[in-house]
C-alpha positions in Angstrom: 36.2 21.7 -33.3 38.5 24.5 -31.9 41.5 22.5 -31.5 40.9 21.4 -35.6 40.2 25.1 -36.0 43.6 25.9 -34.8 45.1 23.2 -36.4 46.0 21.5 -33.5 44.4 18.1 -34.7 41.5 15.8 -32.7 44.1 14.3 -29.8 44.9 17.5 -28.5 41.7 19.0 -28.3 40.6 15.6 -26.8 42.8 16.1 -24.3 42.4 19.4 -23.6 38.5 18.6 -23.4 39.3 16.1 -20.7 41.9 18.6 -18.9 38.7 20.9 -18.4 36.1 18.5 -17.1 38.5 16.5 -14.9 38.9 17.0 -11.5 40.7 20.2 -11.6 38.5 22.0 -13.8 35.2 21.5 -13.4 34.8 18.3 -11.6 32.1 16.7 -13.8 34.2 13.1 -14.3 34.5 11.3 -11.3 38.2 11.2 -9.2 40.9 11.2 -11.9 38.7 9.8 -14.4 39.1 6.4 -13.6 35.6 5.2 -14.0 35.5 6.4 -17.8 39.2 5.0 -18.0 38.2 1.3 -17.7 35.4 1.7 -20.9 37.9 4.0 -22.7 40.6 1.8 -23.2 38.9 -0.3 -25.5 39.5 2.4 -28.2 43.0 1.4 -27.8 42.3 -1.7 -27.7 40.2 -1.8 -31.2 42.6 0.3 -32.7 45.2 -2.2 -32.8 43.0 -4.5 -33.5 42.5 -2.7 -36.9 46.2 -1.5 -37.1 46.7 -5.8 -37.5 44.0 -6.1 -40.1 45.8 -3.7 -42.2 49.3 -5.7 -41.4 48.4 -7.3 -45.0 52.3 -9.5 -45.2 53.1 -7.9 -48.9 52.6 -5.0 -46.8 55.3 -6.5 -44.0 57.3 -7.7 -46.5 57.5 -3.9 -48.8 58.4 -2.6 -45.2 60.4 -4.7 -44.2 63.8 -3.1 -44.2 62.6 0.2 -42.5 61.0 -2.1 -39.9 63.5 -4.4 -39.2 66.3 -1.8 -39.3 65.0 1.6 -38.5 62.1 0.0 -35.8 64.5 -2.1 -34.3 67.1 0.2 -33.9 64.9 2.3 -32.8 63.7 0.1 -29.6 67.4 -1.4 -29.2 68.9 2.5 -28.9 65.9 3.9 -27.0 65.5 1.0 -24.3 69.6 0.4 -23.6 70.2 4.6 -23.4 67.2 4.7 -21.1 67.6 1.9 -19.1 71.6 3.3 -18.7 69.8 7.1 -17.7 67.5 5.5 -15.1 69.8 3.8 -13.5 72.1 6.7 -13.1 68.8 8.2 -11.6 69.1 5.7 -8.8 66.6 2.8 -10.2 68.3 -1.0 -9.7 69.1 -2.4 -12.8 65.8 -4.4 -13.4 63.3 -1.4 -13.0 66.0 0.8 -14.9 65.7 -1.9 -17.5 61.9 -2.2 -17.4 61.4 2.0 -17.6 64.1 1.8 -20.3 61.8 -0.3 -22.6 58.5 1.4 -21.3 60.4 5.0 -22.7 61.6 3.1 -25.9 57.2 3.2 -27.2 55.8 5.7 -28.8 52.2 6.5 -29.0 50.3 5.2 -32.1 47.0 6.0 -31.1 48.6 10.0 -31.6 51.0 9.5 -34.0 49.0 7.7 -36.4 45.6 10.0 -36.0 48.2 13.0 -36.2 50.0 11.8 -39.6 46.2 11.0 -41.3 44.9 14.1 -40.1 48.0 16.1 -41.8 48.1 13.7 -45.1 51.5 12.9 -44.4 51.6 9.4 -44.3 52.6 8.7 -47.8 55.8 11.1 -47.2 59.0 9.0 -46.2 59.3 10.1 -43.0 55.6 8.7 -42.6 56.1 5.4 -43.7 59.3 5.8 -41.8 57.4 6.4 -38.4 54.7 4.2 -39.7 57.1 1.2 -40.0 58.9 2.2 -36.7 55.4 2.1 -34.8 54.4 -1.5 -36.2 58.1 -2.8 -34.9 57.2 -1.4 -31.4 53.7 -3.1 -31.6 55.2 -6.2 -32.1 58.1 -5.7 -29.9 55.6 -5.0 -26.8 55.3 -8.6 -26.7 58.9 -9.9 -26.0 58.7 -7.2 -23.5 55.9 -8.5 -21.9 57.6 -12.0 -21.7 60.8 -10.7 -20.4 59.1 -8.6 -17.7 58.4 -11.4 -15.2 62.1 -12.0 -15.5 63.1 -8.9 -13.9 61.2 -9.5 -10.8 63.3 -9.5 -8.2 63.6 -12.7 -5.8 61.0 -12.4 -3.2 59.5 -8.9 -4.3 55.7 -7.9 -3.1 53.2 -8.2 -6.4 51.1 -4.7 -6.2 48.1 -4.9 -3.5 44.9 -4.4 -4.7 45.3 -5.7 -8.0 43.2 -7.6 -10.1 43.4 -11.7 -9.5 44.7 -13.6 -12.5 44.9 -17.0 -13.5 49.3 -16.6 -13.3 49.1 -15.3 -9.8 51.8 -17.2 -7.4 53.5 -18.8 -10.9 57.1 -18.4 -10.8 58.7 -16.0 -13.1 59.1 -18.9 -15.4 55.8 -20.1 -15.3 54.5 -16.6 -16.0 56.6 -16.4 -19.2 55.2 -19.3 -20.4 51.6 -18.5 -19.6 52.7 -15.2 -21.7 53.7 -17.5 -24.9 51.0 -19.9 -24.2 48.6 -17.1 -24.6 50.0 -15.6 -27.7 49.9 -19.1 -29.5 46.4 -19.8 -28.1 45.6 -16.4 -30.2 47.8 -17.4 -33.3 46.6 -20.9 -33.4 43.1 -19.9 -33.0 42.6 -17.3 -35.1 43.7 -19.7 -37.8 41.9 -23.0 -37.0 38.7 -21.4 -35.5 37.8 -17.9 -36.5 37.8 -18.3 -40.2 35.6 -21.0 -40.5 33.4 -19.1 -37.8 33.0 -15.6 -39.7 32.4 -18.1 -42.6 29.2 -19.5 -41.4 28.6 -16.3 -40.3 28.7 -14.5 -43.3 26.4 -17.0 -44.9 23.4 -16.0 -42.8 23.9 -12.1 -44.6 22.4 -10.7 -41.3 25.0 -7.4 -41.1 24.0 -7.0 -37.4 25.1 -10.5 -36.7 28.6 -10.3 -38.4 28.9 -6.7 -35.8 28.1 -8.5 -32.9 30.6 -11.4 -34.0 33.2 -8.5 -34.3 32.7 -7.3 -31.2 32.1 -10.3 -29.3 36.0 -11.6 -31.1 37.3 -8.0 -29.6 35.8 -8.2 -26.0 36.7 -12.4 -25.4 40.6 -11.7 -26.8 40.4 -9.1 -24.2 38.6 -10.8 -21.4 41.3 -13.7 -22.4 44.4 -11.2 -22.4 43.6 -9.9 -18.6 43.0 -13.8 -17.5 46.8 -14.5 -17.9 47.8 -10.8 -17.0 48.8 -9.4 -20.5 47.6 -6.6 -22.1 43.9 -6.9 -24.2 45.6 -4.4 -26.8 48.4 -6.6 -27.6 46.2 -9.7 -27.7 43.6 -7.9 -30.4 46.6 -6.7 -32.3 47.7 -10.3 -33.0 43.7 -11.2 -33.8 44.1 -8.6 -36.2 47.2 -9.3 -37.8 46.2 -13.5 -38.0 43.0 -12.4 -39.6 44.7 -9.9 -42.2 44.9 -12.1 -44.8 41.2 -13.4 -44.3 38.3 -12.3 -47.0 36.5 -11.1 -44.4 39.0 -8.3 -43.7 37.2 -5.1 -45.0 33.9 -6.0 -43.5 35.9 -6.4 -40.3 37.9 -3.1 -40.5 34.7 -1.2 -41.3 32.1 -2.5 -38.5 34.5 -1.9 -36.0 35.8 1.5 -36.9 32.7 3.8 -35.5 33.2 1.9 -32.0 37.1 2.3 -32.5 36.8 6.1 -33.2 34.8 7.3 -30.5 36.2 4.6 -27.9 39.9 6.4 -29.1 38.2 9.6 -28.4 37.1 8.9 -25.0 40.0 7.7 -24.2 41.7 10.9 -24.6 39.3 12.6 -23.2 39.9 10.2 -19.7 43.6 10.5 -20.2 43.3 14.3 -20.0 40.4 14.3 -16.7 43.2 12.0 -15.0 45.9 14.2 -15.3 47.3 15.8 -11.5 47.7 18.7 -12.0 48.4 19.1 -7.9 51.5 16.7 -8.5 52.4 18.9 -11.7 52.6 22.4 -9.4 54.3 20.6 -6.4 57.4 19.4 -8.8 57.0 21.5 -11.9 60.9 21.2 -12.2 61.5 17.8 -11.8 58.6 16.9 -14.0 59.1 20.0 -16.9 63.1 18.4 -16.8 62.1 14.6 -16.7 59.5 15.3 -19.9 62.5 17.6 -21.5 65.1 14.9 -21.2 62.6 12.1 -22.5 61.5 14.1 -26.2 64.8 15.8 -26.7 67.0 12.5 -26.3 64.3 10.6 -28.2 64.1 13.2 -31.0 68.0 13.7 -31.1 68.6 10.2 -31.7 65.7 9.7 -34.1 67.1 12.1 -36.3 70.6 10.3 -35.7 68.4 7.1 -37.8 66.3 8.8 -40.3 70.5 10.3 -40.8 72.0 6.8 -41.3 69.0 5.4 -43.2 69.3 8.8 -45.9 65.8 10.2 -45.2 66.0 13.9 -46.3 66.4 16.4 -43.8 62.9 17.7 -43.9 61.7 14.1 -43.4 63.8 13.6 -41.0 63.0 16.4 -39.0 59.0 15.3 -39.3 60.1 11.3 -38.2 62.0 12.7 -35.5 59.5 14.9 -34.0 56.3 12.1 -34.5 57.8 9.7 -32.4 59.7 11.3 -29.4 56.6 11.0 -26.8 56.1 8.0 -25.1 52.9 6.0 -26.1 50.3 4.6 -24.0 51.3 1.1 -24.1 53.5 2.5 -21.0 50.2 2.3 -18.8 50.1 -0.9 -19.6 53.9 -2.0 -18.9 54.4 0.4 -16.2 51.3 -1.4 -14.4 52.4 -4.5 -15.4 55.9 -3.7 -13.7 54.1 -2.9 -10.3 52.2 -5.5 -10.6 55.2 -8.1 -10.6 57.1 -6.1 -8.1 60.0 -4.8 -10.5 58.5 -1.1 -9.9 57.5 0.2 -6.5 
């Protein structure tokens, strides 16, 4: 409520919130907040799988020019200028690559909250960020496939992580499980799931059609982690297969309560897990990594919204919505350890 006050918005306070009960403040979630980490991340993980119910494809189709052009620009620009900057930083081309593409996300859990919150989605630079985000949603899962490709020959895969069904695969093998996965969803969701909410619906028991909900969000996710891909991603193409299904609404509107105070939480676990310690023993190094990151992604945002004849205004607010970088890089920047392209 006093971050709304100020006029801050929900994410920040959340943050803030989490900053003050986390293990530097007053120590009341556990060691970096991991324990409320691995429950949080299912409001991520809902909200894309809303973000893909609402990818109706007339909506796709309107959008399609700023997606297309100003999204994939967008990732193109981002993930070749960063890979080029990491590399100069002393990374090997393959993690230089891999960070490149991690820094070319931006967060839609905060962009999109931030833009509602303000009533400034309807403005062009908006549905200019609005379009941008979808592109990167769906470009997350090239990335994903092209990850196991960087691996270098006879790196170490991450100790202590969790055991998949695509350990010891080549990196082949672990693409394929990648696209085998994502057609397993596609395929699926368009053979199975209808038919299944169909029955469902005919019982009119409300609570049953919830659980179905959630029980569709939880197995895509349990499914996701099997082959070593993100749950988010793998809800987010549920979503988007089931957008044009007449049981879209009732969908959206069971699980947005769960969504909402799963996103929450999250924030609030992003903010306890923040090192502060780390933070005060490299403030300079850290304050000029951040610095270089939002000021090279909002200079050549505002390049785009330039050469795509958004007003200067709008592109001002387009440029400064999308500079951070989301929190799909948790998930790629794990997944990068994981395969040994990242120590």
């Amino acid at each position: 409520p006093v971050a709304k006050r100020l006029g801050l918005g929900s994410v920040l306070g959340y943050l803030l919130a989490g900053a003050v009960i986390g293990p530097w403040g007053l120590e009341l979630v556990g060691t970096g907040g991991d324990d409320v980490m691995h429950v949080a991340e299912f409001g991520v993980v809902m909200m894309l799988f809303v973000i893909g119910l609402e990818l109706e494809p007339s909506l796709l189709w309107r959008l399609r020019g700023p997606i297309l052009g100003l999204g994939g620009l967008q990732v193109l620009a981002t993930s070749a200028i960063g890979a080029v900057v990491a590399h100069l930083f002393g990374l090997p081309w393959p993690a230089a690559i891999a960070v490149g593409m991690t820094f070319s996300l931006s967060s839609t859990a905060i962009v999109l909250q931030t833009l509602q919150e303000k009533g400034w989605m309807r403005t062009s630079g908006g549905q200019g960020a609005f379009a941008v985000l979808l592109f990167q949603d769906i470009a997350v899962i090239p990335m994903l496939a092209l990850f196991p490709l960087l691996t270098p020959a006879g790196a170490a895969t991450a100790a202590g992580t969790h055991a998949t069904l695509v350990d010891g695969l080549p990196a082949w093998g672990r693409t394929l499980a990648v696209l085998a996965a994502v057609a397993a969803i596609v395929g699926g969701g368009r053979l199975l799931l209808r038919p299944a909410f169909r029955v469902i619906a005919a019982t009119r028991l409300r609570e049953l059609f919830t659980a179905a909900a959630l029980l569709l969000v939880v197995g895509i996710a349990l499914l996701m982690s099997a082959v070593g891909l993100s749950p988010a991603l793998g809800t987010f193409l549920a979503g988007v297969v089931l957008a044009t299904s007449e049981y879209r609404h009732e969908l959206e509107s069971d699980i947005e309560p769960f969504k909402g105070l799963l996103l929450g939480l999250f924030f609030i676990a992003v903010g306890a897990s923040l090192d502060f310690g780390l933070i005060a023993a490299q403030p300079g190094a850290i304050a000029g990594m951040v610095g270089l990151a939002l000021g090279g992604k909002a200079l050549l945002l505002f390049l785009l919204s330039r050469a795509f004849r958004m007003a200067t205004a709008q592109g001002l607010l387009f440029a400064l919505a999308l500079p951070q970088v989301g929190e799909f890089a948790f998930v790629l920047l794990g997944f990068a350890a994981t395969l040994g392209v990242l120590s």
